[in-house]
C-alpha positions as CSV (number, residue, x, y, z in Angstrom):
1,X,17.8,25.2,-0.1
2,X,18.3,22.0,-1.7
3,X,21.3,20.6,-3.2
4,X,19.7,18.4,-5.4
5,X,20.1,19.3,-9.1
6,X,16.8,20.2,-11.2
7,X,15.4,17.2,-13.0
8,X,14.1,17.4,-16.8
9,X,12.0,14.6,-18.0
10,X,11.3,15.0,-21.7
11,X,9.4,13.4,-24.4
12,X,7.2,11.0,-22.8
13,X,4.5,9.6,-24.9
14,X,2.4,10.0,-21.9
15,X,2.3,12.0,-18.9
16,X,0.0,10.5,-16.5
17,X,-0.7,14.0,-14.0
18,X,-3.7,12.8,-12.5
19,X,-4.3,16.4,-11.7
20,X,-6.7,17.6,-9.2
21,X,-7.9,18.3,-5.4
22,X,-6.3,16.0,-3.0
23,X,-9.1,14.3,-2.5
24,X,-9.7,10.6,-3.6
25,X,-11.1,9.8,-7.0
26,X,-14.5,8.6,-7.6
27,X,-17.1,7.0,-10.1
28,X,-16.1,8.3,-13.4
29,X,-13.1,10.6,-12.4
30,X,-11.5,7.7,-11.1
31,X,-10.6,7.0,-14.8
32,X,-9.3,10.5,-15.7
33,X,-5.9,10.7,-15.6
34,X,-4.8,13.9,-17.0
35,X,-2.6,13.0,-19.7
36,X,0.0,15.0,-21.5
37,X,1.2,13.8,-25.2
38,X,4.5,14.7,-25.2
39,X,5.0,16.0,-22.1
40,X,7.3,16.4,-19.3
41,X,8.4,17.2,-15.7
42,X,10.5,19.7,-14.3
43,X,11.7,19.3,-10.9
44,X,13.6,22.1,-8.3
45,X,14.5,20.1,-5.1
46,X,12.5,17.3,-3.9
47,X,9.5,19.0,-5.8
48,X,7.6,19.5,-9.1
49,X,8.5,22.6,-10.3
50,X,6.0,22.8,-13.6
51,X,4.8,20.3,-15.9
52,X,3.5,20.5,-19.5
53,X,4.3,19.9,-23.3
54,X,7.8,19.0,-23.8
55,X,8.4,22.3,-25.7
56,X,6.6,24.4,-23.5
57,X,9.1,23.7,-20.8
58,X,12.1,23.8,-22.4
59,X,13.5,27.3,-21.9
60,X,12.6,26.9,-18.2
61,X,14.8,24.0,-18.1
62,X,18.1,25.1,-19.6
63,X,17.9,28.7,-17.1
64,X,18.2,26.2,-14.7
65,X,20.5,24.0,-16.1
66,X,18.2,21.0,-15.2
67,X,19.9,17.5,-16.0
68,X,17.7,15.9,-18.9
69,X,16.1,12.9,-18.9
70,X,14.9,11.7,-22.5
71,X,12.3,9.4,-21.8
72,X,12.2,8.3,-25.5
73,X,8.3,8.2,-26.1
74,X,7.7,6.2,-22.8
75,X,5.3,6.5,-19.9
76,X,5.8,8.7,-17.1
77,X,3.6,8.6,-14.2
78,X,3.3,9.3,-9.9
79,X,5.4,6.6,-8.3
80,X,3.0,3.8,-7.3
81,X,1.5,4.1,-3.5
82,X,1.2,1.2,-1.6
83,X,-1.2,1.6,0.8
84,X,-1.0,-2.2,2.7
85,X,1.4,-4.5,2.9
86,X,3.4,-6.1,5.9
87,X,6.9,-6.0,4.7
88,X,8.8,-7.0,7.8
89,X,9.0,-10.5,8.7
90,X,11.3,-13.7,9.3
91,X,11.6,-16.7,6.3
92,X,9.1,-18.0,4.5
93,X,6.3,-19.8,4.5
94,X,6.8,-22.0,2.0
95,X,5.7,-24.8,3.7
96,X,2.0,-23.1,3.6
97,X,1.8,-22.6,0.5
98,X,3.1,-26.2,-0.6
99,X,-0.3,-27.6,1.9
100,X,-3.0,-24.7,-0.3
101,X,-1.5,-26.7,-3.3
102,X,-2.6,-30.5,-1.3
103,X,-6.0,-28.8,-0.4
104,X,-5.7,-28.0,3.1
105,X,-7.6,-24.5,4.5
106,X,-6.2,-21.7,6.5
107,X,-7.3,-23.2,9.6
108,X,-5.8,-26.7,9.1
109,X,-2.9,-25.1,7.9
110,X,-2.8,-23.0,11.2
111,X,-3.2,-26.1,13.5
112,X,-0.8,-27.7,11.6
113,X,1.8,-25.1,13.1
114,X,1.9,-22.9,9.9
115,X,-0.3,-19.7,9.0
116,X,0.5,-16.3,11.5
117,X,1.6,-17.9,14.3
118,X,4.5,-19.3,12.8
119,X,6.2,-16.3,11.3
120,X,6.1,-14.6,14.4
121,X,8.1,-17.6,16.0
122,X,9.9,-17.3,13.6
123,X,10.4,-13.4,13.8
124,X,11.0,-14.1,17.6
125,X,14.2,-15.7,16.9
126,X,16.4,-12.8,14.9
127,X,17.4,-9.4,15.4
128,X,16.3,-5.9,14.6
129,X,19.4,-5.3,12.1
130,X,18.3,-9.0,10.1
131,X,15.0,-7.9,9.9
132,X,16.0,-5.0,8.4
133,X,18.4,-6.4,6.0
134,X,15.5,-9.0,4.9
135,X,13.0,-5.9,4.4
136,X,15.7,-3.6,2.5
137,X,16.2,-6.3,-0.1
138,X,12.6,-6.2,-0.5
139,X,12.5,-2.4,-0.8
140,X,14.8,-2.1,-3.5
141,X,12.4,-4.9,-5.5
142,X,9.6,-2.2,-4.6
143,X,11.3,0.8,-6.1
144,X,12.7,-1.5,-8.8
145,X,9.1,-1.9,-10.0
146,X,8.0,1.7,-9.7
147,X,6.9,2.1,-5.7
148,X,7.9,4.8,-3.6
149,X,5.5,4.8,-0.9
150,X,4.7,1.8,1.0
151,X,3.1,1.1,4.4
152,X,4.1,-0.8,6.9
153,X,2.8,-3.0,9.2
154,X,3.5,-5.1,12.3
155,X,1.8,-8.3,13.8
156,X,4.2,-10.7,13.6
157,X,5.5,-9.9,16.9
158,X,2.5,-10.7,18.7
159,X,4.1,-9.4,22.2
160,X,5.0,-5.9,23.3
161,X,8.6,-6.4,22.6
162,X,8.4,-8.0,19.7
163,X,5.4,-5.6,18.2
164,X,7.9,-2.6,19.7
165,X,11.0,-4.5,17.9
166,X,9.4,-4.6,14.3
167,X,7.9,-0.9,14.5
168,X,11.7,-0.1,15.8
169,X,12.8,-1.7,12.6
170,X,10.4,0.3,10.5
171,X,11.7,3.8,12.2
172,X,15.7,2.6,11.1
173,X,14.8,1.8,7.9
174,X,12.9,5.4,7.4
175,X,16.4,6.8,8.1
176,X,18.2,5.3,5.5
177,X,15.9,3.8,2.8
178,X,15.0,6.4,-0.1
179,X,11.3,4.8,-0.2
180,X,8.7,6.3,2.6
181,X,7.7,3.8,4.8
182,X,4.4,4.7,7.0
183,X,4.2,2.6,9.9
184,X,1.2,1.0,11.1
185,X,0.6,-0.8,14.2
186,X,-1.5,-4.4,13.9
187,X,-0.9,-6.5,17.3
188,X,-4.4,-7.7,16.7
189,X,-3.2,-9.5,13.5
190,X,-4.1,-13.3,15.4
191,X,-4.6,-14.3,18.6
192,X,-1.3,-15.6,19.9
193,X,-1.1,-19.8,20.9
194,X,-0.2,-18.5,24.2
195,X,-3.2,-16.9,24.9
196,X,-6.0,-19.4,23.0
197,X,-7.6,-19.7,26.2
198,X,-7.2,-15.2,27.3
199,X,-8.1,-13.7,24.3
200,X,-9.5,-10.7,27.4
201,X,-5.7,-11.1,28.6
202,X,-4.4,-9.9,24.8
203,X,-6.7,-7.8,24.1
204,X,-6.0,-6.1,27.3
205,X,-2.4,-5.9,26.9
206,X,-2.7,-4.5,23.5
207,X,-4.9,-1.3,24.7
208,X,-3.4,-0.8,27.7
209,X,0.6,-1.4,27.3
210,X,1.1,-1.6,23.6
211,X,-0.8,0.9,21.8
212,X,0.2,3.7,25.0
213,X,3.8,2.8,24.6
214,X,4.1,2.9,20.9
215,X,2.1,6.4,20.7
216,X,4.1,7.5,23.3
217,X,7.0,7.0,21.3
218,X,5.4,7.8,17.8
219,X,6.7,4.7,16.1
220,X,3.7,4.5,14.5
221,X,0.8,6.5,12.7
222,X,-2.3,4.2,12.6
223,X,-4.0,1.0,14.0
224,X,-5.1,-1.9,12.2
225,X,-7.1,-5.2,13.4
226,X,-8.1,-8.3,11.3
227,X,-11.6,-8.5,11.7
228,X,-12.4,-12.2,10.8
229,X,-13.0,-15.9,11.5
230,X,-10.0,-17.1,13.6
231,X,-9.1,-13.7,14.1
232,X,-11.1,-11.1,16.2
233,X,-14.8,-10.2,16.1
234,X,-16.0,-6.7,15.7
235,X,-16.4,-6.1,19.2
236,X,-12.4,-7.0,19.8
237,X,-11.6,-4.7,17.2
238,X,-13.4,-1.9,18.0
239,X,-11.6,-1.8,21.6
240,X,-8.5,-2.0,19.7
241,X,-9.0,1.1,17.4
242,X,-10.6,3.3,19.7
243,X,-7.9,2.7,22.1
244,X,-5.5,3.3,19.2
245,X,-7.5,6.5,18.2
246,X,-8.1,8.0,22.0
247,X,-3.5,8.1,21.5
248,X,-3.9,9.6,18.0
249,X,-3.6,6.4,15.5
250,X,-5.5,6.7,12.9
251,X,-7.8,3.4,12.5
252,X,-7.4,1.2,9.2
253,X,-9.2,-2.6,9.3
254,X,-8.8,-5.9,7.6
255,X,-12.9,-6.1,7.2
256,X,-14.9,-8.4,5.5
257,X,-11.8,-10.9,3.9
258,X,-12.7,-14.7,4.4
259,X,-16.6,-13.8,5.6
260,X,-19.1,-11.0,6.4
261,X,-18.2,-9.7,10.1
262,X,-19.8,-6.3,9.6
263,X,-15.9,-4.9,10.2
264,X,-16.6,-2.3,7.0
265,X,-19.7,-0.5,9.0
266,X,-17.4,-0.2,12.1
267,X,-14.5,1.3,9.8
268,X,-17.2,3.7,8.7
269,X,-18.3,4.3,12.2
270,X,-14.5,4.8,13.4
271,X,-14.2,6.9,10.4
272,X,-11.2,5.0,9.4
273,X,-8.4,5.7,6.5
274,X,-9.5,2.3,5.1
275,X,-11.3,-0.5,5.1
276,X,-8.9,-3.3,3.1
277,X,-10.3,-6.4,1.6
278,X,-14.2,-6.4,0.9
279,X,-14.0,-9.4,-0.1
280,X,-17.8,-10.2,1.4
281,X,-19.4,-7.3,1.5
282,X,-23.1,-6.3,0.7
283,X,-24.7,-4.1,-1.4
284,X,-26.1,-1.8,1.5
285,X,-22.2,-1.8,3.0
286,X,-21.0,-0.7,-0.5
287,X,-23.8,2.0,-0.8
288,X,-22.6,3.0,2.8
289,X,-19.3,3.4,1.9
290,X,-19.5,5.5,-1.1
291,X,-21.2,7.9,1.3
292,X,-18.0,7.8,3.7
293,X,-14.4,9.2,3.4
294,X,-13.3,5.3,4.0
295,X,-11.0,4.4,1.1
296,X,-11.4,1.0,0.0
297,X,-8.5,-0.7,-0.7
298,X,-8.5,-3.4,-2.9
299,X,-5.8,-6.5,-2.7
300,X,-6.8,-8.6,-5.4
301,X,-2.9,-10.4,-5.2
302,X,-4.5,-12.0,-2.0
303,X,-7.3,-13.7,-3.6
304,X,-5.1,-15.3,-6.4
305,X,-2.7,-16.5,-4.5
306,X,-4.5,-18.3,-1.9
307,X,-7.0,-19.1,-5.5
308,X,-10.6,-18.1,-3.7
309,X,-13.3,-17.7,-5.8
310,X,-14.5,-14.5,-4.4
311,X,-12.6,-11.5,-5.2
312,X,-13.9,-8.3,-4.1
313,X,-16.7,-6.2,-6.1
314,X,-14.5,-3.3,-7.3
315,X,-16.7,-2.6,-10.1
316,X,-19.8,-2.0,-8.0
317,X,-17.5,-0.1,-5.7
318,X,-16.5,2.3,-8.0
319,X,-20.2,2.4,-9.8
320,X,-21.5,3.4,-6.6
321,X,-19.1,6.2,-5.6
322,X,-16.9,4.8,-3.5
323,X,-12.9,5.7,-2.8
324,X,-11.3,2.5,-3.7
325,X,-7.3,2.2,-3.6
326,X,-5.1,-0.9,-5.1
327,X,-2.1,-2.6,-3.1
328,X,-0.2,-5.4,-2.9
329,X,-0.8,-6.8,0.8
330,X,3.0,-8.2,0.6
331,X,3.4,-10.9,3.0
332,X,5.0,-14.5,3.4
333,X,1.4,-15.8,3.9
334,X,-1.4,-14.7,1.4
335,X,0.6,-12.6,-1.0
336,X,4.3,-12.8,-1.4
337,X,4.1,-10.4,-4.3
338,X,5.8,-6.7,-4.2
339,X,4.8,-5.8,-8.0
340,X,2.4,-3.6,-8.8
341,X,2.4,-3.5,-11.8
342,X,0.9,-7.4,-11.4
343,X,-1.3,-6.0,-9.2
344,X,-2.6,-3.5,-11.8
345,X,-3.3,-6.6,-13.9
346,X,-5.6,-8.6,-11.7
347,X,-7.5,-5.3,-11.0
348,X,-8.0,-5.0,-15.0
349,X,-8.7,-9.0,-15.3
350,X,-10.1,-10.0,-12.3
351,X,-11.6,-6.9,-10.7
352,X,-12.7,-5.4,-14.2
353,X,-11.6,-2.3,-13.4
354,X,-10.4,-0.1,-16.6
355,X,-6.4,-0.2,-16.6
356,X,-6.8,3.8,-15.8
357,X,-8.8,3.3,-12.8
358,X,-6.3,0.8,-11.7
359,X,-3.7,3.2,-12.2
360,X,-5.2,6.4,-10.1
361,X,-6.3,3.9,-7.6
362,X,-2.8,3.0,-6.8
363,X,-1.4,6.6,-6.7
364,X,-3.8,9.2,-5.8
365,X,-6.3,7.0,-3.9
366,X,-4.0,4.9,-2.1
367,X,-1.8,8.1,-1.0
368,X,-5.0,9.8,0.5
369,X,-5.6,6.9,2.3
370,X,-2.5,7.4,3.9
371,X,-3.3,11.3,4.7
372,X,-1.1,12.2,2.0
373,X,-2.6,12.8,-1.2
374,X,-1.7,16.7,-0.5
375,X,1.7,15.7,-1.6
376,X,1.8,12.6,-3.2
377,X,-0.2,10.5,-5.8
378,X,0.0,13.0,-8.8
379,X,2.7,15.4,-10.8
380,X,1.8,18.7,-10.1
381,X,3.8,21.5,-9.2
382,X,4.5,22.1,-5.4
383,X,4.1,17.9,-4.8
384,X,6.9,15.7,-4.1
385,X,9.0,14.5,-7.3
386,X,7.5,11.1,-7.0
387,X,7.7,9.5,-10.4
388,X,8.2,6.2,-12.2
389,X,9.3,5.7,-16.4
390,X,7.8,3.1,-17.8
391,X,9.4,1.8,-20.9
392,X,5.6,1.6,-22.9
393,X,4.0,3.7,-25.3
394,X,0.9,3.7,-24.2
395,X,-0.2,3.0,-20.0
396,X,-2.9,0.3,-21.1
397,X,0.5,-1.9,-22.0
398,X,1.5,-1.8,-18.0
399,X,-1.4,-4.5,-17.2
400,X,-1.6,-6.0,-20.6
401,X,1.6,-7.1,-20.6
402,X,1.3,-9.0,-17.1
403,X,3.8,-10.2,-15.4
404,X,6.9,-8.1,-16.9
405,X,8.7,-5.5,-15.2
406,X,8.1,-2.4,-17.3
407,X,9.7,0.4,-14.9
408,X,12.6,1.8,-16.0
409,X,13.5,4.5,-13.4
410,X,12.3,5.6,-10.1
411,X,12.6,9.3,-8.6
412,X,11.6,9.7,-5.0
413,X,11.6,13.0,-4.2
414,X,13.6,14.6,-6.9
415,X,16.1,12.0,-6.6
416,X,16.8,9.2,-9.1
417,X,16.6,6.1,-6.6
418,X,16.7,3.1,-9.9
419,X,17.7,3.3,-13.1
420,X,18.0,0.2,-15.8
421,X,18.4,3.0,-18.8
């Protein structure tokens, strides 16, 4: 039995349930998002025990002798699930970003000594412990804003130890942050300067030492590549996941970000979890993928801060039936942003998503592209007590009102983990 005392959130304005199968949301249901006027939650543990009008759960509440929450005619809704980011890493890159602002391009900013390589030297140089101090700081701005899932990736280590060393970092966090971290292993995030001239050599080492050693030792639960120019071609990457998946990783892919590589027909071929960027994709991939189980997830924060033209086609996406998930792709490179609720606004302005799509494709979409929309993404009784309060009336005001922190509180599994009541 659980120790923890039953939760009564009362009186929102606007219970977001997003009720359903655990399955992701699609075309028009991607938009439906189960509200509740005046409604509330009622936790027993680390779960949802009911929810429903404010009245209706009442009585239920005081047998227990639940602790109330008045949530004062705000927004309550499923904590925020993000589905790709790579929180762990040394510095900045400050440096980088100051060069985008002169007009120099990824790849002149990489020969310059900047881009991937250098936040792994830079990673090289510190400890397990300040890495993790580094990433809890960032973790509490997650939860501060209303996240309570977030991925994680490596591929900044760009060596076995070093890959091993951030993963390791991961797994010490998971015992003592309240957010769930899912770990994710991407070695074949660039090709290290040490091996310009053996990419084989890499590539080798990756299948053969590195994905073995880190299933062996379950410090991770899926595989990514970055499919790209100056990255690795499709070929490389589909050594890398099927080696990942023959030791029970679960393949996701960077496909189709800075040009077309055809990565998104080999995520649909690998049946991966996700296929993440899009940026270039064509109309037969899209009609591919609405056919698949491949989420695609959506990291519009990316394409404004590195200011590309193209963002991905999330409206034909979605018109077309495909699974398409939200996240923030934190990192010191391309998008040094942690909010989603920021995120939520691009996909409304830039995307043209409707603000309740953005919403359900940040909880429920993004959670079953983690294998765990069974339990999180929605409030419904029997899933984890994952919620956020926003202090809003009405849910359209979290990406109309960019740019402002509107979370309130944060429960991660029954718990209160933030509070700014």
């Amino acid at each position: 039995m659980s120790n923890l005392k039953p939760l009564f959130f009362r009186n929102a304005s606007q219970l977001l349930t997003l009720e359903g199968p655990p399955v992701p949301r699609r075309g028009a249901a991607l938009g439906e998002l189960g509200i509740i006027r005046d409604g509330a939650v009622l936790t027993e543990g680390p779960k949802i025990l009911r929810v429903g009008k404010t009245r209706s759960l009442e009585a239920q509440a005081r047998r227990l002798r639940a602790h109330a929450v008045d949530c004062r005619g705000r927004v309550v809704m499923p904590g925020f699930v993000d589905s790709h980011t790579h929180l762990i890493f040394a510095g900045n890159r400050v440096e980088d970003f100051e060069r985008r602002i002169q007009g120099k391009t990824y790849e002149q900013i990489a020969a310059a000594g900047g881009g991937i390589n250098y936040t792994a030297k830079l990673l090289r140089r510190v400890t397990e412990r300040e890495l993790a101090l580094q990433a809890a700081t960032w973790l509490g701005q997650f939860v501060a804003h209303g996240t309570t899932t977030v991925e994680v990736k490596s591929g900044y280590g760009l060596d076995v130890a070093n890959e091993i060393k951030i993963l390791k970092t991961i797994r010490a966090l998971q015992r003592r942050s309240p957010v769930e971290l899912v770990p994710t292993l991407l070695a074949a995030h660039t090709l290290p300067a040490k091996y310009a001239e053996r990419r084989r050599e890499y590539l080798k080492l990756i299948t053969e030492k590195l994905i073995p050693a880190v299933a062996r030792t379950k410090l991770a639960e899926f595989v990514d590549c970055f499919c790209d120019r100056g990255a690795f071609t499709r070929e490389e990457c589909e050594a890398v996941l099927a080696a990942g998946r023959r030791f029970g990783l679960v393949p996701r892919i960077h496909a189709e970000q800075l040009t077309h590589t055809g990565s998104c027909r080999l995520a649909i071929a690998m049946q991966a979890a996700s296929a993440d960027h899009l940026d270039h994709i064509t109309a037969a991939e899209i009609a591919a993928l609405a056919k698949s189980d491949v989420v695609a997830a959506l990291v519009p924060g990316s394409n404004f801060h590195l200011d590309v033209a193209a963002y991905p086609p999330a409206r034909r996406l979605i018109d077309a039936g495909a699974a398409v998930a939200l996240a923030t792709d934190f990192n010191p490179g391309s998008s040094p942003t942690l909010n989603m609720q920021f995120i939520l606004a691009l996909a409304c302005i830039k995307l043209r998503m409707t603000p309740a799509e953005a919403i359900a494709a940040a909880t429920i979409n993004a959670a079953y592209s983690l294998r765990r929309a069974d339990r999180l993404g929605s409030l419904e009784p029997g899933k984890q007590a994952d919620l956020a309060v926003m202090d809003v009336n009405d849910y359209r005001e979290i990406p109309y009102y960019f740019g402002w922190n509107h979370c309130v509180m944060t429960v991660k599994r029954g718990r209160i983990i933030y509070s700014r009541n």
